[in-house]
C-alpha positions as CSV (number, residue, x, y, z in Angstrom):
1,X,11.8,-71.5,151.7
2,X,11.1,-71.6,147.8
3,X,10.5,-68.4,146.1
4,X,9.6,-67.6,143.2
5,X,10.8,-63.9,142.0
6,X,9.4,-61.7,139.0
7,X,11.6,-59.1,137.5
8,X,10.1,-56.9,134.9
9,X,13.2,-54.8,133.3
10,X,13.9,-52.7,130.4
11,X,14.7,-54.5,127.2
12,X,18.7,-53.4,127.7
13,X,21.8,-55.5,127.0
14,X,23.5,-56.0,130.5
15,X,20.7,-56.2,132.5
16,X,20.4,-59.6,133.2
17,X,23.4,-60.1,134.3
18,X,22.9,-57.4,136.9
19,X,20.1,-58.8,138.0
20,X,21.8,-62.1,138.4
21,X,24.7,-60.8,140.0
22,X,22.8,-59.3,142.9
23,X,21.2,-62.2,144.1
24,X,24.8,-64.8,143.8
25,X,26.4,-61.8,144.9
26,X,24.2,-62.0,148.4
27,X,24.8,-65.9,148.7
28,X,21.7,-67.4,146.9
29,X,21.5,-70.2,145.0
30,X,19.5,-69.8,141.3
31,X,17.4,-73.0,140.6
32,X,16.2,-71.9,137.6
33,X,15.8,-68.7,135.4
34,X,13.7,-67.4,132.6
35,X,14.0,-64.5,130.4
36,X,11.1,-63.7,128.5
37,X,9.3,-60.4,126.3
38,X,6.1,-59.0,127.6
39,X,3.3,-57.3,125.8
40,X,5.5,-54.0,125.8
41,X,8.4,-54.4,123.5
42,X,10.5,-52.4,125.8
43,X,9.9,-54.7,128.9
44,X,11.2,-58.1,129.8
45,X,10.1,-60.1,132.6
46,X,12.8,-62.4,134.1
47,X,11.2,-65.2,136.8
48,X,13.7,-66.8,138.9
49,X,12.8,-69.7,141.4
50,X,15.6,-69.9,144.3
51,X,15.5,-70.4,148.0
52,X,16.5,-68.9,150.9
53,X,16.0,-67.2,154.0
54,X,12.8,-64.8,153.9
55,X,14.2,-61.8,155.9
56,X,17.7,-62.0,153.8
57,X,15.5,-62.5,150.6
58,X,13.4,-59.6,151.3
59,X,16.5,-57.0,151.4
60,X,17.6,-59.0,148.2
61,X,14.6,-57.9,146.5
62,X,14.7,-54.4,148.0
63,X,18.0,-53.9,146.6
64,X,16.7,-55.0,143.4
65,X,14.3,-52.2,142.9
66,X,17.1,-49.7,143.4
67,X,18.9,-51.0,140.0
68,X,18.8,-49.0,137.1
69,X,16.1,-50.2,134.3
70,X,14.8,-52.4,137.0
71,X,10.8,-51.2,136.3
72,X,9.1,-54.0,139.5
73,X,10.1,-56.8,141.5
74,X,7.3,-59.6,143.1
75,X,8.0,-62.2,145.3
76,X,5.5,-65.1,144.8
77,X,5.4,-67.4,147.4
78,X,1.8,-68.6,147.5
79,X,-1.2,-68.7,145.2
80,X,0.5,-68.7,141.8
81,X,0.7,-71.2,139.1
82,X,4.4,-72.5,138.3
83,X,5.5,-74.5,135.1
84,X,8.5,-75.0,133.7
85,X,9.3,-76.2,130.1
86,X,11.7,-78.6,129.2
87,X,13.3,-79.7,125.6
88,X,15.2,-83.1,125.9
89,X,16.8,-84.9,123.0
90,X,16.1,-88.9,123.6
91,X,18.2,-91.6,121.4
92,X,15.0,-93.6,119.5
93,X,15.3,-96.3,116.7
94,X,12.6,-98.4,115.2
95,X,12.5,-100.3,118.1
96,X,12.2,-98.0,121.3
97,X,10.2,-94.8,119.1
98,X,6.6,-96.5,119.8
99,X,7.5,-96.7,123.3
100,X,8.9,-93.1,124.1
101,X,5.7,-91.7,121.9
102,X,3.4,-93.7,124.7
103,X,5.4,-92.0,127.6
104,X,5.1,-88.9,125.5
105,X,1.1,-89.2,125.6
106,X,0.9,-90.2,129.0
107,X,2.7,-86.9,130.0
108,X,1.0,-84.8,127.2
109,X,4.3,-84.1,125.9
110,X,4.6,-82.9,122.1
111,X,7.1,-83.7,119.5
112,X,9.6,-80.3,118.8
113,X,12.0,-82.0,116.0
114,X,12.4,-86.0,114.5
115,X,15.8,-87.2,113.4
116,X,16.1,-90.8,112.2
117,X,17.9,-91.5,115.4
118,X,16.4,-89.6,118.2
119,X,13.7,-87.1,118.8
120,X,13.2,-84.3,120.9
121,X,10.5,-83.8,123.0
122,X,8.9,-80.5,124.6
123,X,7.1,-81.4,127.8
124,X,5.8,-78.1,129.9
125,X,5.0,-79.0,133.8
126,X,5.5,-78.7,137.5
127,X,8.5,-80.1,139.2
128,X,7.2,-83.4,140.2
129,X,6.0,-83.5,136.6
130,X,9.2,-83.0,135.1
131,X,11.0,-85.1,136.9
132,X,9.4,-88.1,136.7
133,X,8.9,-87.9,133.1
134,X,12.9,-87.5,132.5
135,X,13.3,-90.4,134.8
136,X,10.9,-92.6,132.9
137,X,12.9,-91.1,129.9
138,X,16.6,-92.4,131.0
139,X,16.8,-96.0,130.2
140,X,16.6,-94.9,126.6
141,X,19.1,-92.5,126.5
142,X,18.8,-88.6,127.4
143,X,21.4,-87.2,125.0
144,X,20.7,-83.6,125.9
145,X,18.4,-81.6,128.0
146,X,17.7,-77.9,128.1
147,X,15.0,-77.2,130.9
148,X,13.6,-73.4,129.9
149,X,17.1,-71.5,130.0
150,X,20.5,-72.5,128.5
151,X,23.5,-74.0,130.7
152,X,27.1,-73.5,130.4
153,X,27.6,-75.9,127.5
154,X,25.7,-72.9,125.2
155,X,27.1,-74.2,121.8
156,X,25.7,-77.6,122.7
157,X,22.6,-76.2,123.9
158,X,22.3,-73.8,121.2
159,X,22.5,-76.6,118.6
160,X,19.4,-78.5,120.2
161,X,17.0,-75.1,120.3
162,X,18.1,-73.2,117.1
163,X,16.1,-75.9,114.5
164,X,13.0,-75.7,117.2
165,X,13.3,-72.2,117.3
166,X,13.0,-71.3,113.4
167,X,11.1,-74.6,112.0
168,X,8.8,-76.0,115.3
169,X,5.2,-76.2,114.1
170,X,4.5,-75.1,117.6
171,X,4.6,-71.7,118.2
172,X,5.2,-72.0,122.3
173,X,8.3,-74.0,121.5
174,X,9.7,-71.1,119.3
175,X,9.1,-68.5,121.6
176,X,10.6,-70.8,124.1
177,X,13.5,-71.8,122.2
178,X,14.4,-68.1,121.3
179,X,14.2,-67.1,124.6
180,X,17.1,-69.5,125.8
181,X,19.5,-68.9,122.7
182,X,18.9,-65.1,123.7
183,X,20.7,-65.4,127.6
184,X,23.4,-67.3,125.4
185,X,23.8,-64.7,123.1
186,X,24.2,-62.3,126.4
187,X,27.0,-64.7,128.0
188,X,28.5,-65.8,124.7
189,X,31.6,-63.9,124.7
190,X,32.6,-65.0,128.1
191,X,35.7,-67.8,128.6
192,X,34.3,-71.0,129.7
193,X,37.1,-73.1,128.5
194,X,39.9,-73.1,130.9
195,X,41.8,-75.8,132.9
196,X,41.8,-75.9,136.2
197,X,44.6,-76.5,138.8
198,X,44.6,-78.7,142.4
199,X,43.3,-76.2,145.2
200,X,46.3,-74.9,147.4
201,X,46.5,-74.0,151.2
202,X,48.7,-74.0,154.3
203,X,48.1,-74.6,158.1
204,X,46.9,-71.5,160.2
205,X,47.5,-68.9,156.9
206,X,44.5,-66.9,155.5
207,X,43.8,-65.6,152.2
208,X,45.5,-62.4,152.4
209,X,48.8,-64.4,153.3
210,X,48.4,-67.3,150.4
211,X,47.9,-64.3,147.9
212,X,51.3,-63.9,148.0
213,X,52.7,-67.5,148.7
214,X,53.9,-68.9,145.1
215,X,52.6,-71.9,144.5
216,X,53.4,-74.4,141.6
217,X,51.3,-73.0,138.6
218,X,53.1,-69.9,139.2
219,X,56.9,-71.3,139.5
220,X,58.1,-71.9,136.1
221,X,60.1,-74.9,137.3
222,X,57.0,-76.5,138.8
223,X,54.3,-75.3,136.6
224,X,54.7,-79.2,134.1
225,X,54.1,-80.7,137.0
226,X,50.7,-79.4,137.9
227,X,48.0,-82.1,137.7
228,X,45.9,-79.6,135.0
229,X,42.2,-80.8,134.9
230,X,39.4,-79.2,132.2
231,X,37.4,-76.9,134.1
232,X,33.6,-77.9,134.8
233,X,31.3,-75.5,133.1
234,X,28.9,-73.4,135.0
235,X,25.9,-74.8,136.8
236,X,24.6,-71.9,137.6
237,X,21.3,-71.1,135.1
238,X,22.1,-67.6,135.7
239,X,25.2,-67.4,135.5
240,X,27.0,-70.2,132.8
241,X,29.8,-67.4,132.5
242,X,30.9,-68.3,136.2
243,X,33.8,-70.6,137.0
244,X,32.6,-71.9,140.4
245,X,35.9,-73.1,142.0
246,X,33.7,-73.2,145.4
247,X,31.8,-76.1,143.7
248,X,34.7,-78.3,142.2
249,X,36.9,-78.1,145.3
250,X,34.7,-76.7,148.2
251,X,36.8,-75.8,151.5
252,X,37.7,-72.0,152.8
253,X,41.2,-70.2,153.1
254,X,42.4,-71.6,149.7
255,X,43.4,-70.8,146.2
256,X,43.6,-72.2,142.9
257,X,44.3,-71.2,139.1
258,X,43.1,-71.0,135.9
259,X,45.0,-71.4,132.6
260,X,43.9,-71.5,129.1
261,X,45.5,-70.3,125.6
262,X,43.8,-67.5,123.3
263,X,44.6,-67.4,119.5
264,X,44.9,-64.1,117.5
265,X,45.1,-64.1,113.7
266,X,47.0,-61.0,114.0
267,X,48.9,-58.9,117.0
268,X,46.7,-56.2,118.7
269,X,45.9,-54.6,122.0
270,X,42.4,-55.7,123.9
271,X,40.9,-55.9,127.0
272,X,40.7,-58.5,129.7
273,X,37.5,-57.9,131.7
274,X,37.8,-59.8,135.0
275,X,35.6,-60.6,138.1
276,X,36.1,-62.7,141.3
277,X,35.7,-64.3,144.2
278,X,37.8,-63.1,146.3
279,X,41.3,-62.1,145.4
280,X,43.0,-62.5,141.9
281,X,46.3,-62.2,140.2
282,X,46.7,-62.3,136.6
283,X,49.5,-63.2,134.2
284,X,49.5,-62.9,130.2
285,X,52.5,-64.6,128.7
286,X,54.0,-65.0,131.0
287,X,54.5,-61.5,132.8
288,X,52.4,-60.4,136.1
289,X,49.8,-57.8,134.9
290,X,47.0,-57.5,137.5
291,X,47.2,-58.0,141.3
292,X,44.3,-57.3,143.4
293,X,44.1,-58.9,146.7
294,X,40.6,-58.6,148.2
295,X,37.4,-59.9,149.9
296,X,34.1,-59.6,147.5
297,X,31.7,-61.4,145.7
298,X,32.0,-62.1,142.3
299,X,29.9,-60.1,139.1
300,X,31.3,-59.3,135.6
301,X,33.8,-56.7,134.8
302,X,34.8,-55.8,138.4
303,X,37.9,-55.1,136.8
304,X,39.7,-54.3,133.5
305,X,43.1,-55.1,132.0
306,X,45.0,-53.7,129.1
307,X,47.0,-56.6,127.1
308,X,48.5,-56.3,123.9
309,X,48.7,-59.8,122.1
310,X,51.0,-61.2,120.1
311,X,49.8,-63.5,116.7
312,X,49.1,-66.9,117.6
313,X,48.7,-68.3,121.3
314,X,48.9,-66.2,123.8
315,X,48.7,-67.8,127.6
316,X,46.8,-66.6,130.3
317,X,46.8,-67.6,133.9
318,X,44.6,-66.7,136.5
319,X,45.4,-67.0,140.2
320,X,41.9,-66.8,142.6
321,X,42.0,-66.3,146.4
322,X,38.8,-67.6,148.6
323,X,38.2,-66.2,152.4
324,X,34.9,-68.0,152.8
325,X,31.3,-69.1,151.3
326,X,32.1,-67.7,147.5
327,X,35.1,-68.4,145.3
328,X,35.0,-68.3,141.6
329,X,36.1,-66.0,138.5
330,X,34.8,-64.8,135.2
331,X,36.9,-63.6,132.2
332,X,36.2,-62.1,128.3
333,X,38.0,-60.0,126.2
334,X,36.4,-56.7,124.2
335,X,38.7,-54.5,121.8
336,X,39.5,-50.8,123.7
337,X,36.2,-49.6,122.3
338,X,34.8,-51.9,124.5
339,X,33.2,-54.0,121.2
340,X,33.2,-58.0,121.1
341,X,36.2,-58.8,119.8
342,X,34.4,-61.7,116.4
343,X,35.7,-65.5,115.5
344,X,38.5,-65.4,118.8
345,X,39.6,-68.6,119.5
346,X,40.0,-70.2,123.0
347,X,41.3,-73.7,123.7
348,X,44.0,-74.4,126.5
349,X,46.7,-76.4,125.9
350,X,47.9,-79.3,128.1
């Protein structure tokens, strides 16, 4: 069944991503999530539209309420008005602009930016609504879409909303706008650029077993020969910081790895925070730093790692277990103090 929960929260850093983590953490899938300020200045109000199971839902939501800054939780799931808002960037010339700006007032759509070359277009709506606008929408090319909260690919995503959300003539659109580069402001410092490794298992041998088993990524005399593929970003609205292994290669009893390469300007000490799902090991340069073999679901900062790094590229591997359902990982570094660590760079290298 669809549901549609309401979250009103304190205005704290952190607390969206609790939120979020409790319901993936319990095996739900987030179709969409919104973040925005109430008439209180210290509240927020996230709305999150999912489905699952009512009984499992209702312990979800229970659970919830017991979060710190977590003020009240409502499940709608009749008798309430739903609309979603949508910003999509179309491709337009001379020739197909008087077309798309018929579409646009057939769907009551407004104009949020013009560019000689394409235009973007705020269009606010159910689901039906939406969907059959972006599909009348297609054949003229949909260079980028951004449907009320920001994806994984935040810097693309974050190029399309900033101009709407300091010059748009419509002041829904700003508030709109500023409320999705805001959850990418919260996920910004996480790794999202990684490359990914074929998923590895054996006949008859479970996770706890493969944790141990040293497969190619790890063997330096193997580890050329890996078939390295970019890493998909996120699909998850709520969570763009997760690497969802479970979604690229699907299966149970398995494991995979992640490798990219992080650039200092100079050497220093820092701190790896980790999450996953299930099992992970970790390698920095090289050397084995963090083993953890276990069963869990995945959330931010389940763990922490001292690394000191060297100036220039530093490599870092990441080895992820998966028992069932879940398996993913999410990474980002912070100086000791715990502070975002400014302009780090993050690119892996084939």
């Amino acid at each position: 069944m669809r549901h549609t929960i309401s979250v009103l929260v304190e205005n704290k850093f952190g607390v969206l991503a609790r939120v979020a983590g409790m319901i993936s953490g319990r095996g739900f899938n987030i179709d969409s999530l919104n973040v925005a300020p109430t008439h209180d200045a210290s509240l927020s109000r996230i709305t999150i539209v999912l489905k699952g199971d009512d009984a499992a839902l209702d312990l979800c939501t229970k659970q919830l309420r017991k979060l710190v800054n977590v003020v009240e939780v409502m499940d709608y799931k009749d008798g309430h008005i739903s609309r979603e808002l949508v910003l999509v960037k179309i491709r337009a010339d001379a020739k197909t602009r008087p077309e798309i700006l018929q579409i646009k007032e057939i769907f009551r759509a407004k104009i949020a930016n013009l560019a000689h070359d394409s235009l973007v277009v705020e269009v606010t709506g159910d689901e039906e609504k939406i969907a059959a606008f972006l599909g009348l929408l297609e054949p003229f090319g949909v260079l980028e879409i951004a449907r009320t909260t920001a994806s994984a690919y935040r810097e693309k995503t974050r190029a399309l909303v900033e101009p709407i959300a300091k010059s748009s003539t419509n002041e829904n659109a700003r508030t709109r706008a500023k409320a999705i580069m805001d959850i990418i402001d919260q996920f910004s410092e996480f790794i999202t650029a990684w490359l990914v490794s074929p998923a590895y298992d054996m006949p008859a041998t479970d996770y706890k077993t493969l944790f141990d088993i040293p497969f190619a990524p790890e063997d330096p005399a193997k580890e050329k020969s890996v078939p390295w593929r970019a890493m998909p970003a996120g699909s998850s609205p709520a969570q763009p910081w997760l690497l969802d292994l479970l979604a690229l290669w699907g299966g149970e009893e398995r494991v995979a790895y992640l490798r990219t390469d992080v650039t200092f300007e100079a050497e220093r000490d820092v701190i790896l925070e980790l999450g996953s799902d299930d099992g992970m090991k970790v390698w920095w340069n090289g050397e084995l730093k963090y083993s953890l073999n276990t069963a869990r679901a995945v959330a931010p900062a389940q763990d922490k790692v001292n690394l000191h790094a060297k100036a220039g590229v530093n490599r870092l591997l990441i080895k992820v277990t998966q028992n069932n359902q879940g398996w993913g990982a999410c990474a980002r570094f912070t100086s000791p103090d715990g502070s975002v660590i400014k302009g780090l760079h993050v690119e892996p290298v084939k």
